[in-house]
C-alpha positions, 0 to 999 in steps of 0.5 A: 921433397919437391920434384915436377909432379908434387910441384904439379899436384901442389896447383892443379886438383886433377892431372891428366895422364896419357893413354896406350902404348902398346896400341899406339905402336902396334899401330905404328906397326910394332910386331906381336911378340917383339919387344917395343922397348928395342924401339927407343933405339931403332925407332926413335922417332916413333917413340917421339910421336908416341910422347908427343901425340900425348902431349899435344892432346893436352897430358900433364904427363907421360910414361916411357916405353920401358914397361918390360925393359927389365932383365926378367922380360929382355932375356926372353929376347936375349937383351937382359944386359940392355935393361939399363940402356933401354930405360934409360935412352926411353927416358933421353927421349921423353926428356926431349918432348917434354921440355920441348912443350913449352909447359910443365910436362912429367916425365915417369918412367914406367917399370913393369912387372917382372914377368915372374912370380915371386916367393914363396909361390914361385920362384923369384926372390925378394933380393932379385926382383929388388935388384932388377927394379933397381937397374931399371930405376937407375937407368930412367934416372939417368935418362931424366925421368922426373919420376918412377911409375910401377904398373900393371902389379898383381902381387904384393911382394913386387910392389914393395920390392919396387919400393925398396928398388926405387928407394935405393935409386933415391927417386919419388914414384907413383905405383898402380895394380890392376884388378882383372880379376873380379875386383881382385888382382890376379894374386887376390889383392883388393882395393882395400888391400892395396890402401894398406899396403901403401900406407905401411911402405917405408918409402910410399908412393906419391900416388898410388891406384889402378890400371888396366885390369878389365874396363872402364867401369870395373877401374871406377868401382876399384877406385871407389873402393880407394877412397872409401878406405880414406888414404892419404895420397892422390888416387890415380885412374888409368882405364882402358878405352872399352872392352878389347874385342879381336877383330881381323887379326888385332885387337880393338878397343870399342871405348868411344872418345865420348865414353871415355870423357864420361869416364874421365869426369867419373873418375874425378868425381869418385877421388881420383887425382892423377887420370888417364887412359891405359889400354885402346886409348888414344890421343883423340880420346885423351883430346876429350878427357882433357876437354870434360875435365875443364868444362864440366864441374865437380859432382857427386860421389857416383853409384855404381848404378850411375857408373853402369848407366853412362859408360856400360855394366860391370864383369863381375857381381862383386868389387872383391871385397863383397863389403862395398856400398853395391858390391855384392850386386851386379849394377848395370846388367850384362856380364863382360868378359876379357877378350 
């Protein structure tokens, strides 16, 4: 099936995604513990800016600022009946900025974790994480999203209930995990792990990867060992920009917009298609990704020694799996820890 994105990935051998939402407003000046999907609806203008500020910097693509427009996580803020609205009105305004550009822009619609713990080690049952995807889905369908974007998952069972969720709503999507947790995800899911997975979906992603998760150089080890397992479908790298330290009652990112461009072209170099930045990154990070990625040529395969070297050590000893070229040994010296 054609759509914006195949259409893309067809003409180019890289795509550049976008960086933060969540940093980007805060420094907007979103409130902690406010929901930032009630924005699409007071602060239009801002979630405008958010888009454009990616766009301008040179992304072929965007994520909406829907991540935790889903039932589960608005009725925390009494807005379970608004998932529909907000999904939909954040995908109204990409639309807008994306078709505004002059040039082939996608437009995916991020869809978050629900926030619960699914069965049967919590309570969340398959039919009702399905169907909250589902809503979600349907309402960034209505909106103009050119495609569906689950992130940030840690268990199995809510990557395939997105998958059943996203092919009720008949739309493509693209789905990643984030491994914080010594090269694992929070529910014990390696990079190999998550191959399979994809790869037995009856309706997989067009690209599959990582995001989040600690920083940069764990997310290149993880997508090391993505394609090391030989998959079939781009890979996708959304790291965060350096280590997250607390400072002054915030959080700051301490990944430079040089490191980062490093960390684009390593990426690229270990398979992945689809990269961009998650957490801490700006436009002025993605400025300089954008730039590397069109000037400096195609390299090796890189070590993790070399991986280490040029964008900093990694948390753990192991990538997980303890199977990896490298995994079993820390490459790079000090240990990180999230913050």
């Amino acid at each position: 099936m054609s759509n914006a994105l195949t259409d893309l990935l067809q003409s180019r051998d890289w795509l550049l995604a976008d960086g933060a939402t969540g940093t980007n407003l805060f420094n907007m000046g979103l409130s902690s513990g406010d929901a930032p999907e009630f924005w699409n609806i007071d602060e239009p203008e801002k979630i405008r800016a958010l888009y454009r500020g990616s766009v301008d910097a040179g992304s072929d693509l965007f994520l909406t600022n829907s991540f935790g427009a889903n039932a589960s996580r608005l009725k925390l803020h009494d807005a379970a009946h608004r998932a529909r609205e907000l999904s939909r009105v954040s995908a109204e305004l990409g639309r807008e900025v994306a078709d505004a550009s002059g040039r082939k822009v996608v437009v995916a619609g991020s869809v978050g974790p629900t926030g619960e713990i699914m069965q049967p080690v919590g309570e969340l049952t398959h039919e009702a994480a399905v169907e909250m995807f589902h809503e979600q889905a349907e309402g960034l369908k209505e909106g103009g999203a050119d495609v569906l974007w689950v992130e940030t998952i840690s268990a199995p069972e809510e990557f395939r209930a997105a998958a059943e969720a996203f092919a009720l709503a008949d739309m493509p999507w693209c789905g990643t995990m984030s491994f914080d947790t010594a090269g694992r995800t929070m529910m014990g899911v390696t990079s190999e792990d998550m191959v399979k997975l994809v790869e037995g979906l009856p309706n997989p992603p067009l690209a599959f990867g990582a995001n989040c998760g600690v920083g940069a150089s764990d997310l290149l080890r993880t997508v090391l060992g993505f394609t090391a397992a030989g998959p079939t479908r781009p890979v996708v790298a959304k790291g965060n920009a350096g280590i997250p330290r607390f400072e002054d009652g915030h959080i700051h990112y301490d990944g430079t917009p040089d490191l980062m461009a490093e960390y684009a072209v390593l990426a690229r170099d270990s398979g992945a298609t689809i990269i961009g930045g998650c957490c801490g990154t700006m436009p002025e990070h993605l400025e300089k990704m954008r730039a590397a990625l069109e000037t400096r040529p195609r390299g090796e395969r890189p070590s993790l020694e070399t991986i280490a070297e040029k964008i900093g050590g990694f948390s753990s000893e192991s990538d997980g799996t303890g199977e990896n070229e490298g995994g079993q040994r820390r490459a790079g010296g000090r240990r990180r820890r999230r913050g």
